[in-house]
C-alpha positions, 0 to 999 in steps of 0.5 A: 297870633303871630307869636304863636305862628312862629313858635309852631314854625321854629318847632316845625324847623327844629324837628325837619332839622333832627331828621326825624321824630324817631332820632328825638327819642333814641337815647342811650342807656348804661347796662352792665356787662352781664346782661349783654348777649353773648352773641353780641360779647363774643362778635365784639372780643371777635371784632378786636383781638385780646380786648378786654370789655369794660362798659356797655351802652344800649340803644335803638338804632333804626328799630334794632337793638344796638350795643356799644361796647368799649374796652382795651387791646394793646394800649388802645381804646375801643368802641365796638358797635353790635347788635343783639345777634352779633352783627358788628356795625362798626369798630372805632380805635381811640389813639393816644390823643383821643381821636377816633379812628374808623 
């Protein structure tokens, strides 16, 4: 029995320490380009002058459909976060040693 308790009281704490249900079955998910709304292409080309886009990820972010979508300007690497309607969440710049910058 006390075998039992604690393997409920570990999944108990692993679950309070994910912070909540919801964020254990977000997942990320490759799409390609093409199907990509255009109102979330075009507020990510926006986002990032002369960037030519060259993946795109899809996922659920606090009930909303969100796009990742990497690319290339200037030498540098992108990856811009939008969602389906063209909101732009967030615009992170890869520099030469790989470290994000916001």
């Amino acid at each position: 029995m006390k075998k039992l308790y604690l393997v409920i009281m570990a999944a108990v704490f692993g679950l309070v320490g994910c912070g909540t249900i919801e964020e254990l079955f977000e997942s990320e998910e490759s799409v390609p380009l093409s199907e990509v709304p255009a109102p979330a292409l075009n507020a990510a080309k926006a986002a990032v002058k002369g960037i030519v886009l060259t993946e795109a990820e899809v996922e659920k972010e606090d009930g909303q459909i969100v796009y990742e979508l990497e690319g290339k300007a200037n030498g540098k690497e992108y990856e811009i976060e939008v969602t389906a309607e063209g909101k732009v969440l967030e615009v992170e710049e890869e520099d030469e040693d790989h470290e994000d910058k916001d």
